[in-house]
C-alpha positions as CSV (number, residue, x, y, z in Angstrom):
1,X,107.9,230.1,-36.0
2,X,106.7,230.9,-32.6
3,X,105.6,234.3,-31.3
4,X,104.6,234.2,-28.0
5,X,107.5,233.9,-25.1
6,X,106.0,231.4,-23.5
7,X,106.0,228.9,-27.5
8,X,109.7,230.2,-27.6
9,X,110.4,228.9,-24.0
10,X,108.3,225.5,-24.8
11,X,111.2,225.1,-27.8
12,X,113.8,225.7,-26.0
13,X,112.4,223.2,-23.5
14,X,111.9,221.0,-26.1
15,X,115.7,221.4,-27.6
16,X,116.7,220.3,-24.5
17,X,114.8,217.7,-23.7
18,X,115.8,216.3,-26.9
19,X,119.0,216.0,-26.2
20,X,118.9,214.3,-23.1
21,X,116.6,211.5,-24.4
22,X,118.6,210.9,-27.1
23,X,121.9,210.4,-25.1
24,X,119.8,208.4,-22.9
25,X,118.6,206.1,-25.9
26,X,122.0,205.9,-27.3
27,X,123.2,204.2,-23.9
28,X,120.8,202.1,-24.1
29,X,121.4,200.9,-27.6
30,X,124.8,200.6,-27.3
31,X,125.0,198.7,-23.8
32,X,122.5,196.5,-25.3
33,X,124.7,196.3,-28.8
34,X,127.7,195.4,-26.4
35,X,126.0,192.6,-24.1
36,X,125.4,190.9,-27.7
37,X,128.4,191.4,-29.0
38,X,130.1,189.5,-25.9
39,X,127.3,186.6,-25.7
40,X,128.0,186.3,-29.3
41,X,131.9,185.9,-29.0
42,X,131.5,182.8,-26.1
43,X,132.9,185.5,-23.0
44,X,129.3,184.3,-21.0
45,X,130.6,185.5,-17.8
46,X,131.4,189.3,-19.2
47,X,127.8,189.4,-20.7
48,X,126.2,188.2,-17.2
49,X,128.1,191.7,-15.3
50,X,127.1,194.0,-18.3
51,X,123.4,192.6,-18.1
52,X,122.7,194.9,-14.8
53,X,124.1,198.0,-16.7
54,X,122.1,196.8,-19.8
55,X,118.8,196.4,-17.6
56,X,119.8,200.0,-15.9
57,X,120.1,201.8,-19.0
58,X,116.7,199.9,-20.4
59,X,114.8,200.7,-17.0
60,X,116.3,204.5,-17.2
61,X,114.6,205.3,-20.4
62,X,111.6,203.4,-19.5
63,X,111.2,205.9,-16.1
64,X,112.3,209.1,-18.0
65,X,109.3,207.8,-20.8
66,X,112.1,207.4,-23.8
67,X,110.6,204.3,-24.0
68,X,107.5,202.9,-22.9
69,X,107.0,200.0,-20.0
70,X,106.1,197.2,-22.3
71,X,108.5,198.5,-24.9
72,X,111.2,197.8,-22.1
73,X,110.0,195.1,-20.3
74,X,110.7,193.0,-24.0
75,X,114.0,194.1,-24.9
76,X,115.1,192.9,-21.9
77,X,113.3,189.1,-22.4
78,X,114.9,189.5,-25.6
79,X,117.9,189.9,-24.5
80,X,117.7,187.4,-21.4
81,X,116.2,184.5,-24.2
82,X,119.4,185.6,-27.0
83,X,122.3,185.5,-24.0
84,X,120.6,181.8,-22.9
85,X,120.2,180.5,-26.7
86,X,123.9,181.6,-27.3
87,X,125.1,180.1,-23.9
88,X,123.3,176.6,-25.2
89,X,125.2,176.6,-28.7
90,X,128.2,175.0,-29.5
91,X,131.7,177.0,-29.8
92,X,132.8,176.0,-33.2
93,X,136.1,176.8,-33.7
94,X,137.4,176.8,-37.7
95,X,141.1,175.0,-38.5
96,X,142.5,175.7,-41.4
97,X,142.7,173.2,-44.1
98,X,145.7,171.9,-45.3
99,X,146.9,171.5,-48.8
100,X,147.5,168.1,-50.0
101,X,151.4,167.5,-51.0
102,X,152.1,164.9,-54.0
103,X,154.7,162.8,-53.8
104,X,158.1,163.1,-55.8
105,X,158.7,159.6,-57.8
């Protein structure tokens, strides 16, 4: 436990601190979570407008030091190179089969 008033200050500091980087973090995660989700389901054009607010939210943690600058720079290659691969793939969309019926004699 800390003694001095200035080690007190430094965890209250700390506390604080804390709690801003890890709201900042959570943004990022989930903005990144959400750009996937919509490249994955074929709506290209609503993953392109949340890219910027991705890219801010990765580029906000990176200047706060949440992250570092290489740790930044390749989520967002990763996310560029995932939002291209699923814009090159094929929508497959699933029918439903349909039972054979025999045929009264």
């Amino acid at each position: 436990m800390a003694i001095t008033s200035s080690a007190k200050r430094a965890i209250r500091v700390s506390a604080r601190k804390r709690v801003i980087n890890l709201r900042r973090t959570s943004t990022m995660k989930d903005s990144i979570k959400s750009l996937r989700k919509m490249s994955e389901g074929g709506d290209h054009a609503a993953a392109e407008k949340a890219l910027s607010s991705a890219y801010k939210a990765i580029d906000k943690a990176a200047k706060r030091g949440v992250i570092k600058k290489n740790t930044a720079a390749r989520k967002k290659s990763r996310i560029v190179a995932f939002m291209k691969k699923q814009a090159a793939k094929p929508i497959v969309v699933k029918v439903p089969r349909v039972a054979k019926v025999k045929a009264k004699k």
